[in-house]
C-alpha positions in Angstrom: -0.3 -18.4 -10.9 1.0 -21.9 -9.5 1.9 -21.6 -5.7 4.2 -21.6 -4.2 6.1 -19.1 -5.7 9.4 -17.4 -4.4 10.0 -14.0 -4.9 13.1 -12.8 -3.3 13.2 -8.7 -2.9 16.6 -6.6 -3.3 16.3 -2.9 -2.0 19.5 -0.9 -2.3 20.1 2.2 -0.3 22.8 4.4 -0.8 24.5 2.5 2.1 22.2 -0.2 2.9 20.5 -3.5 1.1 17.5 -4.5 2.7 16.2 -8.2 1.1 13.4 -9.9 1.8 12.2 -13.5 0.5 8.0 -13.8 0.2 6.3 -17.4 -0.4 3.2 -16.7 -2.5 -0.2 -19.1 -2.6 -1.9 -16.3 -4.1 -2.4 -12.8 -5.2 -3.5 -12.6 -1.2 -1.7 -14.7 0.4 2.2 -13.0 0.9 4.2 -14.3 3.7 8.0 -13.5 4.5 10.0 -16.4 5.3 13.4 -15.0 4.8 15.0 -11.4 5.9 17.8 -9.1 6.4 19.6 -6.1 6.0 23.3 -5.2 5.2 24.3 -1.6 7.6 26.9 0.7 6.5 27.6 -0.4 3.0 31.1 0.9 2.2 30.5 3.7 5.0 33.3 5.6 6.4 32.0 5.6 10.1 33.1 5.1 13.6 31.5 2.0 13.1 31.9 -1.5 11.3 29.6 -2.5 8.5 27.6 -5.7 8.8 24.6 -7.8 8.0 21.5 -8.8 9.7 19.9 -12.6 8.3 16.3 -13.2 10.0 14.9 -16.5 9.6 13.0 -19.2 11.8 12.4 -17.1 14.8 16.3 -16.5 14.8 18.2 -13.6 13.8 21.9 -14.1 12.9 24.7 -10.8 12.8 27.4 -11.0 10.6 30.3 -8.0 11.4 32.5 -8.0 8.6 34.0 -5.0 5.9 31.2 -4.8 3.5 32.9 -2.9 0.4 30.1 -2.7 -1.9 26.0 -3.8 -2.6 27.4 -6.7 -4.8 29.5 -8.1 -2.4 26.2 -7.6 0.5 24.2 -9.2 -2.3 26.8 -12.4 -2.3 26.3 -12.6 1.5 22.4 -12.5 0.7 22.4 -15.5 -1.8 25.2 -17.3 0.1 22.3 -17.4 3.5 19.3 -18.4 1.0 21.5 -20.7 -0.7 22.4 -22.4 3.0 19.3 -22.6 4.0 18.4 -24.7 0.4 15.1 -22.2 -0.3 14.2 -22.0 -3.9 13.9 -19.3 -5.6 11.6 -18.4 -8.2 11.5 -14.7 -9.3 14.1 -12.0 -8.2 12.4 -8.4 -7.6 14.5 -5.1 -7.1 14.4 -1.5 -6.9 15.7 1.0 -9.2 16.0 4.4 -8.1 15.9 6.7 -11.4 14.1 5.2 -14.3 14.0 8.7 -15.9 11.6 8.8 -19.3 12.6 5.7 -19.9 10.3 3.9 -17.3 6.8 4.9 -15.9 6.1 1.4 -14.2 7.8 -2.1 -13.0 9.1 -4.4 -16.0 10.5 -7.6 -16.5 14.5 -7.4 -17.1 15.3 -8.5 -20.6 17.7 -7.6 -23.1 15.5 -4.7 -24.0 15.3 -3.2 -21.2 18.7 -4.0 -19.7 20.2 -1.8 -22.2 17.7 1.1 -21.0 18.7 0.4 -17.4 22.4 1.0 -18.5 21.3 4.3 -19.7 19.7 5.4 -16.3 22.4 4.8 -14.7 24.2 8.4 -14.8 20.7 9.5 -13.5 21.2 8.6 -9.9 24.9 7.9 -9.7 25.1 6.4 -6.4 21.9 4.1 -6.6 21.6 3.1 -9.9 25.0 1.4 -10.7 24.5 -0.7 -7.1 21.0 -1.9 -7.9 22.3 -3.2 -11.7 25.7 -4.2 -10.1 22.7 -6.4 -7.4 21.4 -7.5 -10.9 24.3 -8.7 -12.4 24.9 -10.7 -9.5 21.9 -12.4 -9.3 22.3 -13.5 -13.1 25.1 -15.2 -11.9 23.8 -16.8 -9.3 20.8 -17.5 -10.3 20.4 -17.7 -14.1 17.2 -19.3 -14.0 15.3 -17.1 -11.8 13.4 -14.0 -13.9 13.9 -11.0 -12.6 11.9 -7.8 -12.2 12.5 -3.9 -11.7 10.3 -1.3 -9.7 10.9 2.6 -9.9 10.9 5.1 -6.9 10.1 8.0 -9.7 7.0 6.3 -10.5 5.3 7.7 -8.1 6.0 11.4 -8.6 4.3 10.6 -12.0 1.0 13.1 -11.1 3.4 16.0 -10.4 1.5 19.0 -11.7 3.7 20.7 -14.5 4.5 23.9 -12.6 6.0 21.5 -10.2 8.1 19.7 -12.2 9.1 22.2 -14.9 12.6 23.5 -14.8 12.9 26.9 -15.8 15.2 26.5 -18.5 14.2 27.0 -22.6 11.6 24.7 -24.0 14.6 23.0 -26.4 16.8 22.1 -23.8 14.3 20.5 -21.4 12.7 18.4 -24.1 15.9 17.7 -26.0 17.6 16.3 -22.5 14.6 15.2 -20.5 15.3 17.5 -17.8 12.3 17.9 -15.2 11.7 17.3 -12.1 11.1 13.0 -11.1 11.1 12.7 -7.7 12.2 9.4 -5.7 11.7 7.4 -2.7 8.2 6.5 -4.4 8.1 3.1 -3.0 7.8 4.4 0.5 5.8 7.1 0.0 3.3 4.6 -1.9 3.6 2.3 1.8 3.4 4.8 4.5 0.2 6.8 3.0 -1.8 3.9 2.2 -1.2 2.8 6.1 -1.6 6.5 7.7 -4.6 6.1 5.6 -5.8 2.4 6.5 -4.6 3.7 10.8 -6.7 7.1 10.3 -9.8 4.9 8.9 -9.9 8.5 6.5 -9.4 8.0 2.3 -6.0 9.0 1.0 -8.3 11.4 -1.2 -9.3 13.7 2.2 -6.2 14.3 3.2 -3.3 16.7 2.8 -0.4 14.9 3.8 3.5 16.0 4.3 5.8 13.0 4.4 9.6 12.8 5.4 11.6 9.7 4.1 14.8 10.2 6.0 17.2 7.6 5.8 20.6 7.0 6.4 21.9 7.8 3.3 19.1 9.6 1.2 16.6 11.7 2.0 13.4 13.8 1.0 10.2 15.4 1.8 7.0 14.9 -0.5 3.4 17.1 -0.2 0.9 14.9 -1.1 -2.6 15.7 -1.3 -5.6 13.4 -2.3 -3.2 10.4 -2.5 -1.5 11.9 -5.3 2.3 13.6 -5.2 2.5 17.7 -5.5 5.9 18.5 -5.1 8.6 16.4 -3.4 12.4 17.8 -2.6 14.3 15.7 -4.7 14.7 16.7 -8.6 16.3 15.2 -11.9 18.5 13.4 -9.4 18.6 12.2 -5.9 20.9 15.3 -5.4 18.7 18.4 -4.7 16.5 18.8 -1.7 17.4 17.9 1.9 21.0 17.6 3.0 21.8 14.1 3.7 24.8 11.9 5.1 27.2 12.5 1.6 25.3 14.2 -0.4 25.0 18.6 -0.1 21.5 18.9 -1.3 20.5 22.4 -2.3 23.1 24.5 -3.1 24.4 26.8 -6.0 24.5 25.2 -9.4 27.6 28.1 -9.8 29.9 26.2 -7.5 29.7 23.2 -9.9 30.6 25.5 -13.3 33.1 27.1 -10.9 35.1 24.1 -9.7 35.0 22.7 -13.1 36.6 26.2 -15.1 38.3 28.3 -12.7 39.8 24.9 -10.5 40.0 22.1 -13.3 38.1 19.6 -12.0 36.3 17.1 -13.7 33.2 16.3 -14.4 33.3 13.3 -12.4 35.0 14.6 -9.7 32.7 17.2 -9.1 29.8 14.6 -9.1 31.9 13.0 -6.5 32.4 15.8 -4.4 28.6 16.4 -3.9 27.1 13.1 -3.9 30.1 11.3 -2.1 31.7 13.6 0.1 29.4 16.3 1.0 26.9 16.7 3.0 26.5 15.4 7.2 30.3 13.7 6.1 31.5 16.9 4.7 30.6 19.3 7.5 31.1 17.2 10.5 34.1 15.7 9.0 33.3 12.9 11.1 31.1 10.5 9.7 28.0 10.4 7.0 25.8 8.9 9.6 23.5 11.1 12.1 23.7 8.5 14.4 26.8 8.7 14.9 26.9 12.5 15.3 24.3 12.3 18.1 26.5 10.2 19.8 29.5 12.2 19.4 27.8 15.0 20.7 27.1 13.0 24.0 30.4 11.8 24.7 32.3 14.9 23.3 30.2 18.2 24.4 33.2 20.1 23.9 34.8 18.8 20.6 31.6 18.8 18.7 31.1 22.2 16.8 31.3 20.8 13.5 29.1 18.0 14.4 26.7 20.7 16.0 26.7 22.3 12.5 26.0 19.2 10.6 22.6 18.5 13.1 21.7 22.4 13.0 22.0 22.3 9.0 20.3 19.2 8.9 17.1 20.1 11.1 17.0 23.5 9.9 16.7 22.5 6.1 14.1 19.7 6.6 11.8 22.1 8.6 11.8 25.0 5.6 10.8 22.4 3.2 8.1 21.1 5.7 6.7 24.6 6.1 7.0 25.7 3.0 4.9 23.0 1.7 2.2 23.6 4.4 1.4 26.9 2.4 1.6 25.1 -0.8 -0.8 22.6 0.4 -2.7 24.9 2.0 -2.9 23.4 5.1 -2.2 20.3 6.1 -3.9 17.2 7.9 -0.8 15.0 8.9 3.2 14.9 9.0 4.6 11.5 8.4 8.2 10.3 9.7 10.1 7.2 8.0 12.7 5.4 7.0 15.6 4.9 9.6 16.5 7.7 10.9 12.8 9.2 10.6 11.5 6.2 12.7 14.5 5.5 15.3 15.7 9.1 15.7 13.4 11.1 18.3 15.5 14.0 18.2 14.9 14.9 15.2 11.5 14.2 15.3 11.3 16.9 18.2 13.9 19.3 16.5 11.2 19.7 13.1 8.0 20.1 15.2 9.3 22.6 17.3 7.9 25.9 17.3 5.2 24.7 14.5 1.9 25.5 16.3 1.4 28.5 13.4 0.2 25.6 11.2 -2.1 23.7 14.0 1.1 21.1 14.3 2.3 20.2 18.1 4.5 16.8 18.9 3.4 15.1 22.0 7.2 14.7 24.1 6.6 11.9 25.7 4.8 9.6 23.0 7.5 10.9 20.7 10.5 9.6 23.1 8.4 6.3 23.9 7.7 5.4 20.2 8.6 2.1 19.1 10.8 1.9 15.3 9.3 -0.9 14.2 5.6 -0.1 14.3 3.5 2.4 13.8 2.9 5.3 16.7 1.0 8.1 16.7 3.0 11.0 18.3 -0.1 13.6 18.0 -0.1 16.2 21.2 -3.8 16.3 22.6 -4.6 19.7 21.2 -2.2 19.2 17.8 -4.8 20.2 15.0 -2.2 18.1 12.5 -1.9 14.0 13.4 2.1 13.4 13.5 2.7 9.7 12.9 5.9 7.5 12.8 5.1 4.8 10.2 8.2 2.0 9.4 8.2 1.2 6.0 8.2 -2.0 3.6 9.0 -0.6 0.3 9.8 -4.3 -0.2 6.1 -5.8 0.1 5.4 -3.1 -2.8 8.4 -4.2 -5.3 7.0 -7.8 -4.2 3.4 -7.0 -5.2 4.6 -5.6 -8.4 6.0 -8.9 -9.2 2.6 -10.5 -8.5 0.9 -8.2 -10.8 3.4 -8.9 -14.0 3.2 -12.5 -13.1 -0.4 -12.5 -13.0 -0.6 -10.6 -16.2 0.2 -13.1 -18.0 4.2 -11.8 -18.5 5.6 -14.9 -16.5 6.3 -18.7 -16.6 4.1 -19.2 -13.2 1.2 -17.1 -14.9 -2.0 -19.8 -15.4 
């Protein structure tokens, strides 16, 4: 590969876009010179959207409406652009690449047209990462791009995992299974609980919770491979999250559709869009905000109350229930936003937990830092609890590395 190379990083949340922009000497040598992240992406909060740029020792923050990941992705490319950085390769993240994709590929015609089919596989990722696509071959028509997938990997799922138990016809005629997502971060924070513990990711039984601000799951992962994780076909099962329900009936759905006359796609929109901490506190879709709420409204809260209790209770019963399905377990991982900034919910899972060897130390937990990794283990906890940050953008970059160095890329040698 000729160096430098610029590889500029796109990771949509469901309400966020995180970017990142490496210079690379070398399959070593990764440096970021260029970063930010857009908040509240067409959120309804108590609270404005807006965009973070860091660059030179200096962080700009831009408040403004933010309707959509296209329109945070103009803001991106408007920065880079005024800071006159080139760049050479464009990597992203894809949520859902269903049967379609096992591994990161170079975007073409070919595989455009198999993106456009994933797209109804996770509604409200999906079309915002190809809409962050579009945008960047308008921007940047000469810059290759690249796509990485979360359900990648969840690839080592055992079958009685992923099997749904429906007849053999319909789940090979539709590709319904299990896929799993948020593969990216689990990929990051296991390898550095692993590198921190100085112990092999193949001696250790590991519980991981990936709990942002708008998605989130829970993954048992033992020898460094996945085992079960809480999400499913979609992002939709699983944990409930700030707009989407999680687990619930599959009834309710046939219901609302024959006996009510919704559609379809107002169904889907109902659950992903308007359920979940939105739809019970009725206040906002971030737990952030609900906390707060709490504080300066003790008496006006029940349904924010609700939310948090639903929340916290739901996350636990999939932690414990894949302690037994593990068969023990060796260390409980928090990440992602609220997983790393939130302490009360950190305290709320552990609680009660010494059954399985597990106790939170208080005080490390309430003095831990978001932005690196602390170790939150009580002295006589049998189970390590860690708080690891993650960079699911140094692994999209590194994928873009590999396909460059393999030979599928101008700045191959």
């Amino acid at each position: 590969m000729q160096s430098p190379v610029n590889i500029l990083v796109f990771n949509c949340g469901s309400s966020s876009l995180t970017y990142k922009l490496y210079t690379i000497s070398g399959l070593e040598s990764l440096q970021v010179i260029l970063s930010g992240k857009a908040h509240r992406v067409g959120v309804k909060g108590t609270k404005p959207s807006f965009i973070e740029h860091h660059y030179n020792a200096e962080m700009k923050k831009d408040t403004r409406h933010i309707r959509n990941h296209r329109e945070a992705a103009d803001l991106v490319l408007d920065f880079v652009e005024g800071q006159q950085l080139s760049i050479d390769l464009v990597g992203h993240r894809f949520v859902h690449g269903g049967h379609h994709f096992d591994r990161a590929t170079l975007i073409n015609e070919r595989t455009r047209e198999k993106l456009q089919l994933c797209l109804p596989l996770a509604p409200i990722h999906n079309p915002m990462s190809l809409e962050v696509i579009q945008e960047c071959e308008t921007r940047l028509p000469a810059a290759q791009q690249y796509v990485t997938f979360d359900t990648a990997f969840h690839s080592t799922l055992p079958d009685h995992a992923y099997t749904y138990a429906l007849p053999k016809s319909i789940r090979e005629r539709f590709a319904f299974r299990k896929y799993g997502f948020h593969g990216l971060s689990y990929s990051y924070v296991t390898q550095a609980a692993s590198d921190f513990l100085d112990t092999p990711l193949t001696d250790l039984k590991i519980i991981a919770c990936h709990l942002g601000t708008g998605g989130s799951s829970v993954a048992a992962i033992k020898g460094g491979c996945s085992t079960d994780t809480s999400m499913g076909y979609s992002p939709l099962p699983g944990l409930i999250m700030s707009t989407r329900c999680g687990d619930i009936d599959p009834t309710l759905a046939l219901y609302l559709m024959a006996v009510y006359g919704c559609r379809p796609e107002e169904v889907e929109k109902a659950f992903n869009k308007m359920s979940g901490l939105l739809g019970v506190s009725g206040i906002s879709s971030d737990i952030r905000d609900l906390v707060q709420f709490l504080t300066d409204y003790p008496d006006e809260g029940e349904q924010a109350q609700l939310a948090l209790n639903m929340y916290t209770r739901r996350l636990k019963k999939y932690v414990g229930s894949y302690v037994l399905a593990l068969q023990g377990l060796d260390l409980l991982i928090f990440t992602d936003d609220i997983g790393v900034q939130n302490p009360f919910i950190r305290e709320r899972i552990c609680e009660e937990m010494e059954w399985c060897g597990l106790a939170l130390d208080r005080e490390k937990n309430q003095g831990a830092t978001p932005d690196t990794l602390c170790d939150l283990t009580h002295k006589d906890s049998a189970v390590r609890v860690l708080s690891i940050p993650n960079d699911e953008e140094i692994v999209i970059c590194r994928e873009g590395v590999r396909l460059a160095a393999g030979g599928n890329h101008a700045f191959a040698n």
